[in-house]
N, C-alpha and C positions, 0 to 999 in steps of 0.2 A: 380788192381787199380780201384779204385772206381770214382764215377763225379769228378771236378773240385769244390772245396769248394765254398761257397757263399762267396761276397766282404764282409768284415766282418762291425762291425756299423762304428769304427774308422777309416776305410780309408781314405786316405787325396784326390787319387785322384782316385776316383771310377770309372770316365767315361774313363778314360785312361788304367785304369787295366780291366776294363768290357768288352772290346774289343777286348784284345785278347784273344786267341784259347786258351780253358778250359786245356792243360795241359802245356803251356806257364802260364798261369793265374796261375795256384797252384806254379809255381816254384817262380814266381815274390813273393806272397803272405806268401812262403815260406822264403825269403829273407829278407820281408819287405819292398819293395820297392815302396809300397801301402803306406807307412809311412816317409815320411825321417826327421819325427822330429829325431828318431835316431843317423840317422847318422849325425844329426847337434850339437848334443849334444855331439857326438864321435869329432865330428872334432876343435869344437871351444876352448878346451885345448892347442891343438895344434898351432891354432892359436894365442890363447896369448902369448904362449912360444914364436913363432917366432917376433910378436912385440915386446914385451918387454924387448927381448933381444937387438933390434935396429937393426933388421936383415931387415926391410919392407919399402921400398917398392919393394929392389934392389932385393928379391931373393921370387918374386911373384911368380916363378915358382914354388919353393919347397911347397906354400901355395897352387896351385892346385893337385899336389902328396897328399899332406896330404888331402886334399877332396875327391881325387880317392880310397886312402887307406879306408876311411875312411866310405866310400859308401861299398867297397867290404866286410871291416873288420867284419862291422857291422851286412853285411848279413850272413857273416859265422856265424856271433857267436850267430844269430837267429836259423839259423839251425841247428849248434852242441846244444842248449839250447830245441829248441823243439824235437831233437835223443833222447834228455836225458830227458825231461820232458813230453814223448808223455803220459804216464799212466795217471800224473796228469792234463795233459791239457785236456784229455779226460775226466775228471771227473768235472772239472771247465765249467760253462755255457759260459762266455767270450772268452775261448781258445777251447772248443772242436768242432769247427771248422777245426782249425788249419790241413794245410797239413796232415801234418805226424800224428797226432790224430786222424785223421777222413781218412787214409788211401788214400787220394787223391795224395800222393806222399809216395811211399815204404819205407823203411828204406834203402835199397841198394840205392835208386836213390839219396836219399837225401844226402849218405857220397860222393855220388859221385859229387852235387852240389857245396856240402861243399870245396873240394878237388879244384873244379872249381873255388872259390873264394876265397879260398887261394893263387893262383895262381896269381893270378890279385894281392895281397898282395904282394906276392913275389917282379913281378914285380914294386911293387911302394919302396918296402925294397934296391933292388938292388940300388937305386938311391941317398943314405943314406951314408955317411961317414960311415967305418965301427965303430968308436964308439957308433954310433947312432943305428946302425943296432943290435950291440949286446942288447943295452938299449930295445931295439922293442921286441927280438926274447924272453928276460926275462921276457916277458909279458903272455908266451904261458899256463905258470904252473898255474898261476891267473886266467886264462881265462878258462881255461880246467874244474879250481875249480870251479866257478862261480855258476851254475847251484844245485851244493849241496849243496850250503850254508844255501837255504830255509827250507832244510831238517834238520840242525843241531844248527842255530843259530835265534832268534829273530831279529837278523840285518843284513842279507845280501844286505839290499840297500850299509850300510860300504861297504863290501866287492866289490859291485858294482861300488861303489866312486872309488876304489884303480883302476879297470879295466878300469874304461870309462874314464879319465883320464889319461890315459898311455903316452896321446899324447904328452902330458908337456914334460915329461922328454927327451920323441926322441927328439922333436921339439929344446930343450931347450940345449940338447946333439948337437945337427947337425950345429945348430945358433954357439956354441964353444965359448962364452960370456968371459969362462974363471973365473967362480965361482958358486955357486951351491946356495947359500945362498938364494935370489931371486926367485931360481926355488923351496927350500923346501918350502915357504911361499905360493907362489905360487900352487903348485901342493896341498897340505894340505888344503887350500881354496875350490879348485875346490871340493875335496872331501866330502867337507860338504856341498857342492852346491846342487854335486850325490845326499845325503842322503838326503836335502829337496825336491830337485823337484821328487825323486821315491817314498818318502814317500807319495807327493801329488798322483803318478800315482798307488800305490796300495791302495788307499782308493776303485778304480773301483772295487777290487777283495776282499774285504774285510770278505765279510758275505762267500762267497764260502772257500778263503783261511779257513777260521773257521770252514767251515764243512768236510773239508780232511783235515786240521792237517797242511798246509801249515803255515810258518811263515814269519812275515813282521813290519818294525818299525810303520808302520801305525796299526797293531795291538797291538804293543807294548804300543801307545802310547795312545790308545784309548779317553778318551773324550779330555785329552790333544796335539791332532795332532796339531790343530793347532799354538799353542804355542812350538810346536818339532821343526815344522816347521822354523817358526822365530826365534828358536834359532837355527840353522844351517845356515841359511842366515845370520844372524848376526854370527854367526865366519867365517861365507866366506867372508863377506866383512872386515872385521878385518883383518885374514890371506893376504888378495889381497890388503889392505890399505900397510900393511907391504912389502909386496913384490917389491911393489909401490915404497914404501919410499927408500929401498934398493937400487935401481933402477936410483931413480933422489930426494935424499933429498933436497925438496922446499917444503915449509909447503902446497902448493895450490895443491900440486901432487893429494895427494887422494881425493880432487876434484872433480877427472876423474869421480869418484866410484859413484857419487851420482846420476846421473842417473841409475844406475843399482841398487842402495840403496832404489829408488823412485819405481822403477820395481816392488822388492821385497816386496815391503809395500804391494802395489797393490795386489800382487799374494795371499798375508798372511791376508790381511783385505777383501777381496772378496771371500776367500775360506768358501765352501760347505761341510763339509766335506762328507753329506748323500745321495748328488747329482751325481752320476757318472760322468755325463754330465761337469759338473761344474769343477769337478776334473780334466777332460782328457783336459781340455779347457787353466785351471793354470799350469798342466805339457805340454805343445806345448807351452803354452806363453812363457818359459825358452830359447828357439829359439832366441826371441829378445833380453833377458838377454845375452844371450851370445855374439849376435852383441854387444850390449850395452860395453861389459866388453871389445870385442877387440877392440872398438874405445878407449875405456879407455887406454889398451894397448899400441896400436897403436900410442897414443899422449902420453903418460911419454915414451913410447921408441924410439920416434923421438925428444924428448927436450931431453933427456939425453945423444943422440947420437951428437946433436948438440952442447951442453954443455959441451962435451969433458965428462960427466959424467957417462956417459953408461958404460958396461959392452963388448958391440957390437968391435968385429976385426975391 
């Protein structure tokens, strides 16, 4: 095993991860814990499901489960993503840092962290109605794919969209609303959300992905990213208007949405696309988008719960 890899440029919280002991550090950095726009972008799915189904505020505890989950999920699937991608992160300037890349954490130690944080999954699984738990465990075959998609398709952020989004349908299963309609609209939204805000986050890797053969919609789209961009935002809010509507038909509902609609402007009329900096700056801003979207939630599934018009047991 080699040093402890350097904090890398993206860290979110360098003085916290710099501090500990250099093979505590590679496993944190391994996980991504250095980062938790991740896991925010993993968890806030799930938190729409459970507002808008009219589940919130009475069952805040399942809303901290799906945080914890969502913290561990994340990290495994950083780990299982860099087992599977150590070749090409070592050949990418961005990624061959990386633990398991740059040999600072083994390939045995790393299935054994992984194993570690599925664990803590486990435990947050166990606390799931068992329909919900089945919806979670059908998540494993997606997840496992993930990582090959770069290799076979120009769109693996899609594929992305399908994974990082899984939360909806547990979240949306567990709430037991008692219809589904809501949640396709819903969860169909989020997915095109996926594929704008990853699209912004692989413009950082663009000219590398070009030179190993890596593929990515930010490739695909080339001088037109950003008009990709804005058209995936715009059928997320279309989709999430819809879900909406479902939800509490009042014409004011989708509404909710124009704060997250005003977000998005932002994100798509300020993009860089040549900028790295710029880029990793509009994909972490989705963080607030995603608060943005559960307050949205949050209020059509407390008026509709109110209104006798909810979906909510």
């Amino acid at each position: 095993m080699t040093a402890a890899p350097d904090i890398v440029p993206d860290s979110q919280h360098r003085g916290m991860v710099g501090r500990l002991p250099p093979r505590l550090r590679a496993y944190a950095l391994l996980a991504r814990f250095d980062r938790p726009i991740g896991w925010w972008l993993l968890f806030w799915p799930g938190a729409w499901a459970l507002a808008l189904a009219g589940t919130l505020p009475a069952r805040w505890d399942m809303l901290a489960w799906f945080l914890l989950g969502s913290i561990a999920m994340r990290g495994a699937g950083c780990v299982y993503n860099d087992i599977v991608d150590r070749d090409l992160d070592a050949r990418v300037a961005r990624t061959a840092s990386r633990p398991v890349a740059s040999g600072a954490v083994s390939l045995k130690a790393a299935w054994g962290w992984l194993v570690l944080l599925c664990l803590v999954g486990l435990v947050v699984l166990l606390q799931l109605r068992w329909q919900a738990q089945l919806v979670a465990l059908a998540s494993l075959a997606l997840v496992a794919a993930y990582p090959f998609m770069k290799r076979i398709t120009w769109w693996p952020q899609a594929w992305l969209g399908i994974v990082f989004t899984w939360a909806a349908p547990v979240a949306w299963v567990e709430a037991d609303p008692g219809t589904l309609a809501p949640l396709a609209f819903l969860y169909a939204g989020s997915i095109a959300w996926v594929i704008g805000y990853d699209t912004i986050y692989a413009l950082q890797d663009i000219e590398d992905d070009a030179l190993v053969g890596v593929r990515s919609s930010a490739r695909a789209l080339g001088r037109g990213v950003r008009g990709g961009v804005a058209f995936f935002y715009a059928a997320a809010l279309l989709l999430w208007a819809t879900a909406i509507w479902q939800v509490f038909p009042d014409a004011l509902a989708p509404a909710a949405l124009l704060p997250v609609a005003a977000h998005f402007g932002w994100q798509v009329a300020t993009l860089a696309p040549a900028d790295g900096a710029n880029a990793l700056a509009r994909f972490r801003a989705n963080r607030v988008a995603g608060l943005l979207m559960f307050l949205a939630c949050l209020v059509v599934g407390s008026a509709g719960a109110i209104a006798g018009a909810s979906f909510a047991p």
